[in-house]
One Martini backbone bead per residue (centre of mass of N, CA, C, O) as a GRO file, in nm:
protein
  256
    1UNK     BB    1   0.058   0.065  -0.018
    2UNK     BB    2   0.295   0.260   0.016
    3UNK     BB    3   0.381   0.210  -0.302
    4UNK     BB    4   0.103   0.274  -0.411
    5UNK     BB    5   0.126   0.596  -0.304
    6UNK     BB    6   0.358   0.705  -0.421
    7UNK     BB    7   0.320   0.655  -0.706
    8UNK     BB    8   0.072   0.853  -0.688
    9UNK     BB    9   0.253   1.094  -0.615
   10UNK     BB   10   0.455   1.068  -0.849
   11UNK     BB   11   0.237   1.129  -1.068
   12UNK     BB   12   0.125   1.360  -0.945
   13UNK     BB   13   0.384   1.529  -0.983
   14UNK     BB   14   0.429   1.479  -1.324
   15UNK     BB   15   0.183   1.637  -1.415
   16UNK     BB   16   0.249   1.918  -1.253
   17UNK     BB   17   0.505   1.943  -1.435
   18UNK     BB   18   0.366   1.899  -1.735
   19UNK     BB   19   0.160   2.165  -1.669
   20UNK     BB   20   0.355   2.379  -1.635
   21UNK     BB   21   0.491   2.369  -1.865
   22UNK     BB   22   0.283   2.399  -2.107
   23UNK     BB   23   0.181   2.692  -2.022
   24UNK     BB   24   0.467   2.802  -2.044
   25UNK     BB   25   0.477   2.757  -2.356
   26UNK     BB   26   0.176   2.910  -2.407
   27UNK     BB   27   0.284   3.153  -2.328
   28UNK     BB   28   0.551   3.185  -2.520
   29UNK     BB   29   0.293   3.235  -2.762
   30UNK     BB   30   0.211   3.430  -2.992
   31UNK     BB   31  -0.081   3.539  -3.153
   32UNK     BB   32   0.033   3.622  -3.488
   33UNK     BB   33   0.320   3.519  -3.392
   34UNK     BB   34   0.663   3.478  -3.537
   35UNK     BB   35   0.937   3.299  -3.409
   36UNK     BB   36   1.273   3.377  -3.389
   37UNK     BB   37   1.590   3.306  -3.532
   38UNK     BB   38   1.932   3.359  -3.675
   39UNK     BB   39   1.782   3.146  -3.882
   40UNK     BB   40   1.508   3.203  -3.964
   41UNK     BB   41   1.565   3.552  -3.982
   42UNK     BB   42   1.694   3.458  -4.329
   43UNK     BB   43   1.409   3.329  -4.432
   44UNK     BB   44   1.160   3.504  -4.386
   45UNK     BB   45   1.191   3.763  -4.491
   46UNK     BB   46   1.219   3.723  -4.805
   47UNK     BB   47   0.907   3.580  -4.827
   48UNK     BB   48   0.812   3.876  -4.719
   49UNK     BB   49   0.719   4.198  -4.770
   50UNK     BB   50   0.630   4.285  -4.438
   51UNK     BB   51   0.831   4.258  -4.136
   52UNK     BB   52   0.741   4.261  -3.815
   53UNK     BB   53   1.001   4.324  -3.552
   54UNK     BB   54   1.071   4.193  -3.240
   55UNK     BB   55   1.264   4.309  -2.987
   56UNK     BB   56   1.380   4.122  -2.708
   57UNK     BB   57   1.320   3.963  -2.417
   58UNK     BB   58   1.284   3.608  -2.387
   59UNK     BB   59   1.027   3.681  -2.149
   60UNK     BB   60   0.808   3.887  -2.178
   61UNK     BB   61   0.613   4.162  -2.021
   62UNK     BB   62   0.329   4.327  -1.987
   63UNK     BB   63   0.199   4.590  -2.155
   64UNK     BB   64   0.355   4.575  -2.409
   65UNK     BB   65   0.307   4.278  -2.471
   66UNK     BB   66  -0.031   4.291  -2.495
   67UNK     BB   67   0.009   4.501  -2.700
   68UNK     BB   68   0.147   4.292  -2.923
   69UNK     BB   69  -0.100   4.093  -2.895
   70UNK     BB   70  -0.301   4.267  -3.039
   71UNK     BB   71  -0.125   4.331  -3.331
   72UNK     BB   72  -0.137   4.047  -3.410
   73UNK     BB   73  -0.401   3.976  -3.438
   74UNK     BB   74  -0.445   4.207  -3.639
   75UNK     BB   75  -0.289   4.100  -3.893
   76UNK     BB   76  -0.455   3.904  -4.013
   77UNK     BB   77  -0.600   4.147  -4.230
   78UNK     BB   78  -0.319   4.072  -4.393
   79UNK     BB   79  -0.144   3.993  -4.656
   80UNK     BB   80   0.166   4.130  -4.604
   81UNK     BB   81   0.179   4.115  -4.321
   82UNK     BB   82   0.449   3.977  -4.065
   83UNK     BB   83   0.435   3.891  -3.726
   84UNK     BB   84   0.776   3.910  -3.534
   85UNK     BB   85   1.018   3.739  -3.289
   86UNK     BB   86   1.334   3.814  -3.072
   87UNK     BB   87   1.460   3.646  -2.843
   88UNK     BB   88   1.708   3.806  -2.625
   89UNK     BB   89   2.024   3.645  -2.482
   90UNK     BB   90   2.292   3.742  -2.274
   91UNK     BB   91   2.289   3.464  -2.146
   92UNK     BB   92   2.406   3.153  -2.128
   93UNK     BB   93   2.315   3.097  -2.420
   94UNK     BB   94   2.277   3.348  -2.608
   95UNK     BB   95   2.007   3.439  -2.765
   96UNK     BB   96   2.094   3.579  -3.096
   97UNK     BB   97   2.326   3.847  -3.023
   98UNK     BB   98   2.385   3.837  -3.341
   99UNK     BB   99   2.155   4.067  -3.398
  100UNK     BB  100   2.175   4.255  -3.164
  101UNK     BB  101   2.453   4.353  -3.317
  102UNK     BB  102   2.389   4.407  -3.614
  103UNK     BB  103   2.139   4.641  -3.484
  104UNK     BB  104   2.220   4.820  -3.213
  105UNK     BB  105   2.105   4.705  -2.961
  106UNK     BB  106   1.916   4.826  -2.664
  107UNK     BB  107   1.784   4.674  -2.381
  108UNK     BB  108   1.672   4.907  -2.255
  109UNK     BB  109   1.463   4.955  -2.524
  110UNK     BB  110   1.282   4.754  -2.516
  111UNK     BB  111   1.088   4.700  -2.717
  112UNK     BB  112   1.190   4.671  -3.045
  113UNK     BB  113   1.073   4.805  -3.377
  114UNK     BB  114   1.118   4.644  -3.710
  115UNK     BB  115   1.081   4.707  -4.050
  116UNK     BB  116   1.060   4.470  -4.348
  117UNK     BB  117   1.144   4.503  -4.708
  118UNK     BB  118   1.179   4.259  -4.922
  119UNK     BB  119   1.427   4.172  -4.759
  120UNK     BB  120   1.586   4.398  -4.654
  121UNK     BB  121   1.845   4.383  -4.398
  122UNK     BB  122   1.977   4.681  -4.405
  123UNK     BB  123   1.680   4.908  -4.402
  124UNK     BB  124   1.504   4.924  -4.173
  125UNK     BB  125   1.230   5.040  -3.988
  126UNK     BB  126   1.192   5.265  -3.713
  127UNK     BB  127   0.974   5.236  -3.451
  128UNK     BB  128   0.911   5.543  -3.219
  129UNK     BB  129   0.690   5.528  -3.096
  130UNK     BB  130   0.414   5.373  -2.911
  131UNK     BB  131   0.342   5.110  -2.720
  132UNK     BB  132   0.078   5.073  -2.938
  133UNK     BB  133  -0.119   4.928  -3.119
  134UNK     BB  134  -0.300   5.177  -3.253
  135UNK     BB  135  -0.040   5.298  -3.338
  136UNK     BB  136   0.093   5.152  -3.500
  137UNK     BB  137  -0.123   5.063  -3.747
  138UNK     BB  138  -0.048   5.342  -3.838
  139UNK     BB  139   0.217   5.334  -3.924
  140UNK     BB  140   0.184   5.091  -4.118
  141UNK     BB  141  -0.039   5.250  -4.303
  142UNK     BB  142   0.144   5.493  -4.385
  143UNK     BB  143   0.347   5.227  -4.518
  144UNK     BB  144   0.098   5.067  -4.721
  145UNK     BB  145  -0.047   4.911  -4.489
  146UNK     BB  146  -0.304   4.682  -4.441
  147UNK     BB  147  -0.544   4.720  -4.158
  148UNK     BB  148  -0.804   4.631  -3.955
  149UNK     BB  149  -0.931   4.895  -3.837
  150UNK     BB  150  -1.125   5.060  -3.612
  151UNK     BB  151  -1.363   5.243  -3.809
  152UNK     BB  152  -1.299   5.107  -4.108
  153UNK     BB  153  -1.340   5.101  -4.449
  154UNK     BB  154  -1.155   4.943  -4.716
  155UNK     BB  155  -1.264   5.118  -4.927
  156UNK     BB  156  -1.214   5.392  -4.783
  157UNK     BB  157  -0.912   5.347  -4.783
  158UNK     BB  158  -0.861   5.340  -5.099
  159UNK     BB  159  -0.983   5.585  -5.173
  160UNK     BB  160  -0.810   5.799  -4.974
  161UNK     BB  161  -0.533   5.682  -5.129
  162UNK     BB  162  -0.619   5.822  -5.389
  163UNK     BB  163  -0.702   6.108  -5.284
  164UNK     BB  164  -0.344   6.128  -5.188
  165UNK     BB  165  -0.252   6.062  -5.484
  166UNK     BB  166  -0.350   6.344  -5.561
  167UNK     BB  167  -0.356   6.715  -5.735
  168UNK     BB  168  -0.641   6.699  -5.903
  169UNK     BB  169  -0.930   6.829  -5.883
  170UNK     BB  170  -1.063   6.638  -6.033
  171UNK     BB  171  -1.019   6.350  -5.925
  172UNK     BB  172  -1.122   6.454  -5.653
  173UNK     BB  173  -1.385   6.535  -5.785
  174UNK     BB  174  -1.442   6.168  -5.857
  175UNK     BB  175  -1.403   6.033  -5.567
  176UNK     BB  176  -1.619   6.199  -5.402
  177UNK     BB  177  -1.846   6.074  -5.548
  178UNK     BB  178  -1.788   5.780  -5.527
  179UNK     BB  179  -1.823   5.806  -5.219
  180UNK     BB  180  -2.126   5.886  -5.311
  181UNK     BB  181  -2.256   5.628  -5.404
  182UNK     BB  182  -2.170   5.425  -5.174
  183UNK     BB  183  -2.338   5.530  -4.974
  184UNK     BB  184  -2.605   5.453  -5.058
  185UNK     BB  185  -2.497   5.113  -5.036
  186UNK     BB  186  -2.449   5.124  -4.739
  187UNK     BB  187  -2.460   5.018  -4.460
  188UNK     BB  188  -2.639   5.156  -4.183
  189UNK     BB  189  -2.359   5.091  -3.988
  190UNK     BB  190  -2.125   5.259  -4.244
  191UNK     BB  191  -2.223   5.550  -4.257
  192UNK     BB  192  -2.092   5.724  -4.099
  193UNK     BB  193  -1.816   5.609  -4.181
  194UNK     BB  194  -1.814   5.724  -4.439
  195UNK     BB  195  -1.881   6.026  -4.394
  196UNK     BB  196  -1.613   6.052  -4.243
  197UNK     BB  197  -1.477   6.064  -4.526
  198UNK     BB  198  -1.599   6.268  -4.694
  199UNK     BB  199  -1.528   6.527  -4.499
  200UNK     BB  200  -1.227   6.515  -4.516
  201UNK     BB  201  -1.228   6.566  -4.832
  202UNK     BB  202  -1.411   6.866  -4.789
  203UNK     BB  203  -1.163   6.970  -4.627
  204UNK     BB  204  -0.906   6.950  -4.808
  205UNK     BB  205  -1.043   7.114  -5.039
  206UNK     BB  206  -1.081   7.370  -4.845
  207UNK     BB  207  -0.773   7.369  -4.709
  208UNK     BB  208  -0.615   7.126  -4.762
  209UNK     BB  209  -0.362   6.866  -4.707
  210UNK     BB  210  -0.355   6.995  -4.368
  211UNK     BB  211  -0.588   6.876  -4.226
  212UNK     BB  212  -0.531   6.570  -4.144
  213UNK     BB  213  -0.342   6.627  -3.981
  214UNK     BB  214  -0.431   6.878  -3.761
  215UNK     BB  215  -0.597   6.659  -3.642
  216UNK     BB  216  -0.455   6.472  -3.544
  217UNK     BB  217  -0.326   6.676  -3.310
  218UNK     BB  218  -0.601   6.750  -3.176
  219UNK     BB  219  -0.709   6.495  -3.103
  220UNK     BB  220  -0.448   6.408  -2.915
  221UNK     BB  221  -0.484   6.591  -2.712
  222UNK     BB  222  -0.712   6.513  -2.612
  223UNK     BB  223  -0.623   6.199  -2.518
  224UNK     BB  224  -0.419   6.337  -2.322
  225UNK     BB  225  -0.649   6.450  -2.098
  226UNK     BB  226  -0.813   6.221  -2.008
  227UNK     BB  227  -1.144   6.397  -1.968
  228UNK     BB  228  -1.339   6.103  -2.055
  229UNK     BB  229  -1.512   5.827  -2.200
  230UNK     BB  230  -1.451   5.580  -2.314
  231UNK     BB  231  -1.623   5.611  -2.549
  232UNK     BB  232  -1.505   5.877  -2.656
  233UNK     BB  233  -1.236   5.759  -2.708
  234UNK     BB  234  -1.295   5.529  -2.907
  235UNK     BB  235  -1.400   5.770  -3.139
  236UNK     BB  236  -1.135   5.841  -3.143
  237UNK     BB  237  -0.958   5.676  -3.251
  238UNK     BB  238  -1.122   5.615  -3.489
  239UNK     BB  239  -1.050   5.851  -3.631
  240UNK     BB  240  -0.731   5.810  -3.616
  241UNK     BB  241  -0.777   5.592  -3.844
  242UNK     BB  242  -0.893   5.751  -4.066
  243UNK     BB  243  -0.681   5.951  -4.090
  244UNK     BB  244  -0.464   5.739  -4.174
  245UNK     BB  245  -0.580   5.719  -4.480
  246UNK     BB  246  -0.457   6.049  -4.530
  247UNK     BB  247  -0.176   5.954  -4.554
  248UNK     BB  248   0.117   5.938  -4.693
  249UNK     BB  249   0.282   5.744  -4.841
  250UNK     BB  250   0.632   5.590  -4.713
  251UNK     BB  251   0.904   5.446  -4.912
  252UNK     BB  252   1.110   5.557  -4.738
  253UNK     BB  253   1.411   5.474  -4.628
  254UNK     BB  254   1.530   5.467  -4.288
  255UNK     BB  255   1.792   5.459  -4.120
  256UNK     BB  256   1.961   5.390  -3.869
   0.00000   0.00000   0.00000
């Protein structure tokens, strides 16, 4: 019986530390991002138009990382763009540190996103603002990559890329009359926000091309006094996500 009770005792303790690692091992799993290491990163960058990829701590966590796990879920609507991460451990095995070495990561600034486009590895595009979901998306959106972002919609998200990338008065009204019969077909849902794509379109026309950024650095100090409604926060967001569809597109990279 004794020896009875022991198996079952460590039966039981191999269940739960089999259970703890399981666990421990799909913590370290981020749904929407491939992570890689030092030979994966020389493979997967060249197959893919753009990887925005994370360099981080080993074992990442925190708000920081929330953001970037909300961020990789919203990848799913892009077809251009996947999101991946690294790990560095510059201890033990130090895992990855020939990456850290040759793009000049410091430790202390983690987590570090860098876009790479085409394939090119020496000329990545790094990105400075917040990590806050929200706020890269808009990011990655304006260097033309499209991601279902809340309050737009892909219709006149490329409307709107259509209509900032002409200066031709013409263009300008033929754009705006087509988001005007879309908006008769589009759903009662969507209308509000269809509605709010033509507003800034007969804004720039009447204003000049530098209303979209201004509302943006306007709405922006408003979100920062932070002085309202969560709701109210929320549709400012969204509005800030439309009017990301009407920065001009910078395909130019820039050095690190």
């Amino acid at each position: 019986m004794a020896f009875v009770r022991r198996a079952v005792s460590g039966s039981s303790l191999l269940l739960f530390w089999l259970s703890f690692a399981w666990e421990s091992s799909s913590a370290l799993h981020t749904k929407g991002s491939l992570p890689l290491d030092v030979i994966t990163f020389y493979k997967v960058i060249p197959k893919n138009k753009f990887v925005l990829v994370k360099f981080d701590t080993q074992y990442p966590y925190g708000e920081k990382q929330d953001e970037f796990k909300k961020l990789a879920e919203s990848s799913a609507s892009s077809e251009d763009l996947l999101i991946a991460e690294v790990g560095i451990s510059d201890y033990g095995d130090k895992l990855n540190t020939e990456l850290g070495e040759k793009y000049k990561l410091d430790k202390d600034s983690y987590p570090i996103l860098y876009l790479f486009q085409d394939g090119d590895f020496d000329n990545p595009l790094p990105y400075s603002g917040q990590i806050k979901a929200s706020a890269i998306q808009r990011w990655l959106k304006s260097k033309g990559i499209y991601l279902g972002m809340p309050g737009c919609l892909q219709e006149y998200d490329i409307l709107a890329g259509k209509f900032v990338s002409t200066t031709k008065e013409s263009e300008h009204q033929a754009l705006l009359k087509q988001g005007q019969e879309s908006l008769a077909k589009a759903k009662e849902t969507e209308k509000k926000r269809a509605e709010q794509y033509l507003k800034i379109m007969s804004k720039i026309l009447e204003q000049g091309e530098e209303f979209a950024a201004n509302e943006v650095v306007r709405i922006t100090k408003l979100l920062e006094k932070n002085k309202m409604s969560d709701g109210k926060k929320e549709e400012l967001q969204k509005s800030l996500n439309i009017l990301a569809s009407f920065q001009k597109k910078n395909s130019e990279k820039e050095e690190l």
